[in-house]
Every structure is written in C-alpha cells, then in structure tokens.
N, C-alpha and C positions, 0 to 999 in steps of 0.2 A: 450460546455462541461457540463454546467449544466443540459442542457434539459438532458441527457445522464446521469449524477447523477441523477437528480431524477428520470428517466423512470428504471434504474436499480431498487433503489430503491423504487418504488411502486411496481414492479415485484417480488422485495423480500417479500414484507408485508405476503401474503398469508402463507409463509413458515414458517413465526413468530408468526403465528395463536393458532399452537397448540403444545403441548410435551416441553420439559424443553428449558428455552430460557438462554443463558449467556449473559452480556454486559462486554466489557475488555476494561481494559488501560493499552497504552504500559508507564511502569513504565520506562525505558529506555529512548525512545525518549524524554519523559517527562523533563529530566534532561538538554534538549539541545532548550527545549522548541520550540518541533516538537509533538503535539498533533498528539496520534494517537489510534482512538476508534474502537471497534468493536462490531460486533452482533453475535451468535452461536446459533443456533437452532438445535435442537436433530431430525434427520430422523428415523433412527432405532436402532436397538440394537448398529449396530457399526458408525455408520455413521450422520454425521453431514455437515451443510450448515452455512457459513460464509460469511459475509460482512463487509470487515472493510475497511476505512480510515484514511491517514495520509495528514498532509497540513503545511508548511514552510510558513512564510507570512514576512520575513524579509530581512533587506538589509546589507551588509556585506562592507565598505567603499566607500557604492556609485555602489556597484553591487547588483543586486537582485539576490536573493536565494530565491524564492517564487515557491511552486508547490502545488497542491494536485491530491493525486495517491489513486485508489480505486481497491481495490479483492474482486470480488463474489469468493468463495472456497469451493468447496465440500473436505468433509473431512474422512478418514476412520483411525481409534482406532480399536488397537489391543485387546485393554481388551472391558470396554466396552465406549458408545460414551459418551466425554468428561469424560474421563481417561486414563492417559500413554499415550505411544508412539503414535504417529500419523505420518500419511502420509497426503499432500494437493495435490488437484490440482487445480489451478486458470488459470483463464485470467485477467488481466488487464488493466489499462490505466492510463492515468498522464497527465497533462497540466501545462507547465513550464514553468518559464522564467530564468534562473540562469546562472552563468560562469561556463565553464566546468573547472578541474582543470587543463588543460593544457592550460588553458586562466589568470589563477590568474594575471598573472603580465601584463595582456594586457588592453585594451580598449575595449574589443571585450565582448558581451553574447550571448546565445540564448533563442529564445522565439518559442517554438511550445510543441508538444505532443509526448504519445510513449505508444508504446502497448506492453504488460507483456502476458509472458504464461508463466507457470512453472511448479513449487514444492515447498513445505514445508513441511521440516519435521521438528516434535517437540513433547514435552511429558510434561503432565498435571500432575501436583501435586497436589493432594487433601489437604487442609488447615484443611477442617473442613466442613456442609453440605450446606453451604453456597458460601464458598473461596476455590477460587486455584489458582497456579499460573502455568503459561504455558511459558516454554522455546522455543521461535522459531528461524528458519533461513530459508528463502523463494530466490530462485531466478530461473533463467532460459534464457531466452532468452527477449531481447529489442530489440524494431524496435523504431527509433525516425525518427520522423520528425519537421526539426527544420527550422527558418534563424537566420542565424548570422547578428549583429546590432551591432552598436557603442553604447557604454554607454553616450560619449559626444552629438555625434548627433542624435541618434536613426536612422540611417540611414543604410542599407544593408550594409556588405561589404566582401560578397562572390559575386561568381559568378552565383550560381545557380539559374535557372528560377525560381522554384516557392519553393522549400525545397530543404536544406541537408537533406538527410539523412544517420543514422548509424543504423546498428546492431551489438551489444554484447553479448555476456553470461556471465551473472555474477550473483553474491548476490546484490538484491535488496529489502527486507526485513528479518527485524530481532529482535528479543527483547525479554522482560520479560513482559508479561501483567497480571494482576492485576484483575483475575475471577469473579465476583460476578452471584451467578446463582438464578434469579428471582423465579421458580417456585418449 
C-alpha cells in the first residue's frame, strides 16, 4: 500500500507545478483525532484536481481502529474553480485493520483493503484572499477485501480461502476543511 501512495503521489507532483495550489484540513475529523490533509490544484477556469488523505492509528479497548484511505479527485465548480458548489469524482483506496460495527461485542476484526469510486459534492466559502472553508460529503461505492482474525489469537476465523469480501454504497467522506491557498 505504500509503494501505491507514493507512485500516486509522485504522479500527482506534475499537476502541483503550476496555477493556484490549496492545502486543507479537515477541521471535523480533527476533533476525533483522525487527521485528514489535502492538496487542490487549479486546471482551468472551472475545474480542479485533488489529493487528499485521511489515517486512524488507534486502538479502541484492545481492537484496532487504524486505516489510512487516499482520493485522487477531479473536481468541476460551477462559478469559478475553487468557489461554490462543486461536483467530484474520485477513485480510491484504504488499507485497514478495524472491528466492523457489527463485531463491537465480539472477539473477531478485519484486516485487508477496499476500493472507492464515487462523488462529492460540496461548496467553498471564500474567508478572505487567502481562506476558505469547504463544506463536503463524498461517497459511492466500496469493494473490500478483508480476513476476519481473532483479537485474542490473531488467528482466521472465517472460512474463506483467501478474502471476504463485501460491497456497499454508502457515505464514506465528509467534513469541513480549513482552505489556505498558497499562490
């Protein structure tokens, strides 16, 4: 998973080269102390390119709650780019290890991956020529693949050969982040 963070983002650099760059923090996850940072680079007049990150690194009475999930997102603004309403569309990915919540009271987690394709919509406040803040909600479709393990033993205890897995639709990003625009 990290060769894979970093080949995205070296892929990304090029795009951060030139025209107005944002970096954001979600002020939201912040609070629950789930650091989640992002990059906004200006295409054209309406259109923008995003990369951001979020990462859990804690354990919750002896279960792990640790993941981190990354979005490349092309992005198009109805006014112009990086202000108001916006539309996204991403891919993305996640490598986890956490209790699903229909495990809380069990012995049982999982530990694999899962791949994101979506939307996001959301709409940019101008603060001032510097700040803004950006209201989102992102979600779509998840493919995981996981195995189920004992907390005690760390030992399997499904039956599946090599992965469960699941797919959902649902919200899987959201927040308030915290604009600062470098150029």
């Amino acid at each position: 998973m990290r060769k894979i963070i970093t080949l995205a983002i070296l892929m990304s650099l090029p795009l951060f080269s030139s025209g107005q760059v944002s970096i954001k923090g979600n002020m939201l996850t912040a609070l629950v102390a789930v650091p989640n940072f992002g990059v906004e680079t200006h295409l054209g007049t309406h259109t923008t390119f995003q990369f951001d990150a979020a990462a859990s690194f804690w354990t919750k009475d002896g279960a792990p709650i640790k993941f981190i999930m990354v979005f490349p997102e092309f992005r198009y603004y109805t006014r112009e780019s990086g202000s108001g309403f916006f539309v996204g569309a991403h891919i993305g990915g996640a490598k986890y290890k956490l209790q699903k919540p229909q495990y809380f009271d069990t012995d049982y987690y999982q530990d694999g991956y899962s791949v994101f394709y979506g939307m996001t919509l959301g709409y940019q406040f101008e603060l001032n020529d510097r700040f803004n803040l950006e209201l989102f909600l992102g979600g779509g479709n998840q493919q995981g693949y996981y195995k189920g393990l004992s907390l005690e033993t760390g030992e399997r205890v499904e039956s599946a050969e090599k992965f469960n897995k699941s797919g959902e639709w649902l919200p899987y990003r959201g927040g308030l982040m915290l604009v600062y625009k470098l150029k």
